[in-house]
Structure formats: C-alpha cells, structure tokens
N, C-alpha and C positions, 0 to 999 in steps of 0.2 A: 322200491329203491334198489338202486345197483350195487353189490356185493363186491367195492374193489378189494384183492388181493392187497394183502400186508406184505412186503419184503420180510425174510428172518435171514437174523443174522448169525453171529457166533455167540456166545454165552457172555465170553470177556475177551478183553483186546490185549495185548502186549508186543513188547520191541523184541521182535526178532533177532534182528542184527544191526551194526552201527560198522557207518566208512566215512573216510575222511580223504578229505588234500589240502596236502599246505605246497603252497607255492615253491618255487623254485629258488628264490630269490628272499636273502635274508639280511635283512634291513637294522645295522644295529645303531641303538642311540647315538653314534658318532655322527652319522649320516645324514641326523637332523636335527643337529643343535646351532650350524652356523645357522641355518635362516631363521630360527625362532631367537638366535641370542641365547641360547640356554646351555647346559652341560648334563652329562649322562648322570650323574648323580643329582644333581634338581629333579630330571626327570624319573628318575627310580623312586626316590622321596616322594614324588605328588602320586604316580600312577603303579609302582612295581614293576614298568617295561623294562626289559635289559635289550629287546630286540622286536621285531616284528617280521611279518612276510607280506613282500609286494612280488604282484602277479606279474611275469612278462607280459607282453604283445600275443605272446601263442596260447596265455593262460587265460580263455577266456569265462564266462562265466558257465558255458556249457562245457565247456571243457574240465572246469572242475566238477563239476554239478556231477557228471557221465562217471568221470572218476570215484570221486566219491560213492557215489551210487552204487555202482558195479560190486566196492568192495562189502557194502553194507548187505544186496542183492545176498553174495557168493556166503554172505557168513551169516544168514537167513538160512541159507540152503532150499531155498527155492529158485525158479527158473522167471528171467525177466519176463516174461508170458502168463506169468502168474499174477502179475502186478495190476490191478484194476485201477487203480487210482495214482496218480503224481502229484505232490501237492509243495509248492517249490516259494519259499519266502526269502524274500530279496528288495532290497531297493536300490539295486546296482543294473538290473536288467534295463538297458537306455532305450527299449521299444515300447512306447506307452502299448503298443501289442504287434502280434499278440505276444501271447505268453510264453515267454521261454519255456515252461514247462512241457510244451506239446511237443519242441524241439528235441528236449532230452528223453524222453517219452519213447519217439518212434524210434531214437538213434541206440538207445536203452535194447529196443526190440519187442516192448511189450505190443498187447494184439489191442492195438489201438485206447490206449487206458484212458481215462477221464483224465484230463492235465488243466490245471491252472496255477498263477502264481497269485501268493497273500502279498500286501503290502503291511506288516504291521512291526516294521525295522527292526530292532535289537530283540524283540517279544515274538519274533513268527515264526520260528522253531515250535515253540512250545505253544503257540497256536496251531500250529497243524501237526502238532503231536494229536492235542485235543480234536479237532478237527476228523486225522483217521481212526481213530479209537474210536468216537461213535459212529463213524462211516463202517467198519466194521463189524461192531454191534448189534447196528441198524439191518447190515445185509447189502450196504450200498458199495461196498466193496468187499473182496475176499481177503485181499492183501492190498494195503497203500504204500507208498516209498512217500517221504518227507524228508526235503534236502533245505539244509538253511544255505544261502550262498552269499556273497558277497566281494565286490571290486572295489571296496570304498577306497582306493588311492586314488580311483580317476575322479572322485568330487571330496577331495581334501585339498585345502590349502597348505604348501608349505610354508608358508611364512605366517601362518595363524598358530599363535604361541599357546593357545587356548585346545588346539585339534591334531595338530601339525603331528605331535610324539604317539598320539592315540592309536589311529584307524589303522586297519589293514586288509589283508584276503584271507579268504577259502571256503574253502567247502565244507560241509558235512552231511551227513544223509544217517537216516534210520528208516528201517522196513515192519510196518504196523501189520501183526494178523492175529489172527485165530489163538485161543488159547484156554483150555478149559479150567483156569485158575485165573485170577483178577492179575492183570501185570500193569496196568495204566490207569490210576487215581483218577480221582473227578478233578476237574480242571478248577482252579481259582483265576478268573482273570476279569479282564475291564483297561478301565481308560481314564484321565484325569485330562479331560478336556482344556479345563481354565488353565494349565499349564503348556498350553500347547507349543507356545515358542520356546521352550529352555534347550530344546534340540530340532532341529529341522533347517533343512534345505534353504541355504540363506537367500536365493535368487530364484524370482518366478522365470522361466522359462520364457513369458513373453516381453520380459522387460531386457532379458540375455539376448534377445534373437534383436530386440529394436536399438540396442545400444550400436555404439560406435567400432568397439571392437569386442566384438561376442565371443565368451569362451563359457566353459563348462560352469556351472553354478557349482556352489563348495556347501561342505556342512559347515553350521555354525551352532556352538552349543554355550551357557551358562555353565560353566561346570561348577562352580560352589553352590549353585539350585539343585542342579542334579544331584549331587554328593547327598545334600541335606534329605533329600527328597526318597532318593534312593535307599541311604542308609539307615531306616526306619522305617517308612513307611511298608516298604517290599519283607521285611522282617515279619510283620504283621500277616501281610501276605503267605510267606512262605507258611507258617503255622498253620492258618487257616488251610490251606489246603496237607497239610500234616492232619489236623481235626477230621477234615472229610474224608479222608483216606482211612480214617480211625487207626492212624499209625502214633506212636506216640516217639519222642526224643531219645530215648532208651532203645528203641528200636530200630532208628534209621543210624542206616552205615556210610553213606553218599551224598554230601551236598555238593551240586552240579549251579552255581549261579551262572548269570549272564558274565563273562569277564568282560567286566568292563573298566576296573579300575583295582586293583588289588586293596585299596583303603576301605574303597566299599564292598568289598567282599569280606575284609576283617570286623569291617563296623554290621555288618549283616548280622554273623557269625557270634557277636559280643550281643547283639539285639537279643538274637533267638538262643542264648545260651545253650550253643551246641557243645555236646560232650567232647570232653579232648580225643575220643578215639575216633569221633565222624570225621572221615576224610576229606579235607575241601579240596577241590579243585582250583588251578592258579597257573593256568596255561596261557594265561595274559603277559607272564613272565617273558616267554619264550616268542607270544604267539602274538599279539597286539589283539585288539578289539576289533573283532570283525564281526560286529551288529548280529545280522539271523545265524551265522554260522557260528558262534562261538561257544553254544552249549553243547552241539554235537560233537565239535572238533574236542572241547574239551574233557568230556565222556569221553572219547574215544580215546584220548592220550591214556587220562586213569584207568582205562580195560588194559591198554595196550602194557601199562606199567606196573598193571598189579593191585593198584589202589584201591579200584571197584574190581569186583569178582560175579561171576555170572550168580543169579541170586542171591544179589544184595541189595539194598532198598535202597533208592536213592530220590532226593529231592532237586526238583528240575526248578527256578523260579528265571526268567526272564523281563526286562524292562527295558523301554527305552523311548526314541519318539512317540509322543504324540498327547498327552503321555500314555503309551501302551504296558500292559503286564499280564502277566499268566504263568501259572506254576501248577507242577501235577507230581505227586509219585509216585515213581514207576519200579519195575524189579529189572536190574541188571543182566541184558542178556549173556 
C-alpha cells in the first residue's frame, strides 16, 4: 500500500490581527422613517439603531473587502504573500461566480492563495473563523485572511417596516496563523433547517427576471421569530462553546455577538448571566446590522476603543439566515 504524506500544521491557530471599513455615508434614523411610517425613537426602542452606514456607488464590495483587509494584513504584521488562503462570507456578492474572493486575493497581492467565498449570512464570519483555524492546524494553510462583507442596502426594501431601519454595510477582516498557545476555541455551530423562512431572500431570481418589471429581490425577515429564536436559543449556544473551550464565566472578558438587534443582545447577555464586568459589544448603535461583517467590525470598534485589550478572552457567537449559527473563543489580538 502507498504511504501518502500527512500535511503538518501549526500546533494552535489564533487571530493575528483585525481591520475594518465602514462606509462613507451615514445613514441616521431620520432618513428612514418617512417610508416605513415610523420615528427615530420606535425605532431605538425595537432595535438600539441611532444610525447605520450605506455604501456609495465607489464602495464596492471589493473595495471594502481590500480595505479592510489590508488593515487587519498590516496589524498581523505579515506580508500579503504570506496569506495562503482567502476565505470571504457574504451574501451581497451579485456573481453567483465566481468568487469575489479570488478578486481580492490577487488585488491583495498574495502569491496566488486558495480564495473562495461561504454563503452562511449573518453566521459566516464566524464560520470561517472556524474554517481557517483548522486549515491552519491541519497545514492546509500558513496563514488565512477571513473577511465578513456586506452591501445589504442594495437587497433592502425601503418601505418594509419590518427591515427598512435594520441592514446596512461593511467590511471586516481577521488574519488566522500560527501560534504556539491555543487562540481559537472549538467551533460550536449548525443550522435550524425547519426554520428556514424566518429570514431569507424574499424573491427567486427566476421569478424577478420573468416578471413584468424586474428589479432587485429584497430581504424579507419574521422578526418576533427571530427575536424569540435568537434570544435563547443562541444563549445555550454561546456556553456551549464557553464548555468546549474549558473557559468558564469568571474568566471571559469579551462578548462579541452578531449585532443584530441590541434587544437581542441584552436578552443573550440576561440568558448567559454574564458578569457586569464582561464587556458587550453594541456597535449596532452606530453601525446597523451588516449580516457577515458585523462581528469583525464590531471587535474591531472594541480594540480600537479600549474595551477588548490584546489578550483578552472573548466570545464570538453568530446567527442568522437559514437558520445558521456558530460561536468560538478566541484570545484578543
């Protein structure tokens, strides 16, 4: 029998470094209350928005993606040539292919890296957190870049009273490598199939192209399903993956959720009876809900602000279409 070669990898994986971009353009609750009917205080009350960022014309998804990138790359302190893998989650990219990621990839300057994009919406962050940790582990890369991205203005309804206040852009990126101490927990994640409509793409694609006058398909979400859904269930989740990590409540300094609603981030937070000094994150405030991009973006504000400090233990949990979820503990670069 033939003797193949094993790949070896690194011992443990960890986040290097974390970059971000927020748009240009900043979107405050004024701006989208005539077409819902609504006012800027309804909407603070339901979700904690005071604002969000919509992307121009020039801010495309590559263009944030590169940004972001670059800055996560620079404060890694490795060189884009070093990058073996691109691992890019999005459901804004409008080429069923290929993959954006091959795009940012070469423009990046890495030496041809393995690129693909995940589809797994508000949760693919933190899937391809999971994703490069054991690609590095395994030997299947040296170093991976992992960018969440996101244009959800361009498949939002403004006049869906239900979505209209929510979505928005950006980017975020993290660089996964080498590290001779554990920096990236074991992954908790999955999916809740039988709920698969409480968020998702309200228009097939071929019923947009045969209609009479064809425009973009919108998201369309249940949000009291989600809420319920979310603000328990993912609770449960988060721990579990605290168990695996053999990290215990006492010990962690960082909860990083999906922002997606600041209610559900309070009702998380009351679930998992986190200590009053674990710092949450609530970049939803400022930032709106940009589905893959909103755990990195919002890690990134918390470094940038002091909140999270380079080793400090933070809990990452994600959720959102499909119904997708995944959470992991990482140590703050």
């Amino acid at each position: 029998m033939v003797a193949i070669k094993s790949a070896q990898g690194a011992a443990h994986a960890t986040i290097l470094g974390v970059g971000a971009y927020r748009p240009s353009r900043i979107v405050p609750n004024s701006e989208v209350i005539e077409a819902i009917d609504s006012s800027d205080e309804w909407i603070q009350q339901r979700s904690g928005i005071k604002q969000r960022r919509f992307a121009t014309p020039e801010e495309t998804v590559q263009v944030m993606s590169v940004a972001a990138a670059r800055t996560a790359i620079a404060r890694a302190g490795i060189s884009p040539e070093q990058i073996d893998c691109v691992i890019v989650a999005t459901v804004t990219h409008m080429y069923q292919t290929p993959a954006i990621a091959t795009a940012i990839a070469h423009e990046l300057g890495t030496n041809q890296a393995a690129a693909f994009d995940i589809s797994a919406a508000c949760a693919g962050f933190c899937h391809g957190v999971a994703m490069a940790a054991d690609f590095v582990r395994a030997g299947s890369a040296g170093h991976a870049l992992v960018i969440g991205v996101e244009r959800l203005s361009d498949i939002t309804d403004p006049t869906d009273r239900g979505t209209a206040f929510i979505f928005a852009d950006g980017a975020g990126a993290a660089v996964i490598g080498p590290s001779d101490t554990p920096g990236i927990g074991p992954v908790v994640w999955g999916s809740d199939g039988e709920q698969f409509d409480l968020i998702r793409q309200r228009e097939d694609w071929r019923d947009v192209l045969a209609s009479e006058h064809p425009s973009m398909p919108h998201l369309a979400m249940q949000g009291n399903a989600v809420f319920r859904w979310a603000s328990f269930a993912m609770a449960k989740i988060g721990q579990q993956a605290l168990d695996r990590a053999g990290v215990s409540l006492d010990e962690l300094d960082v909860f990083v959720p999906h922002q997606a609603n600041m209610r559900i981030t309070d009702a998380m937070a009351r679930a998992m009876k986190l200590p009053e000094r674990v710092k949450i994150a609530r970049d939803v405030a400022e930032q709106g809900n940009t589905s893959a991009a909103s755990v990195p973006l919002a890690l990134d504000r918390m470094i940038e602000e002091g909140d999270a400090r380079s080793g400090d233990v933070a809990l990452l949990i994600a959720f959102g279409a499909g119904l997708a979820y995944a959470a992991q503990v990482v140590i703050v670069p």
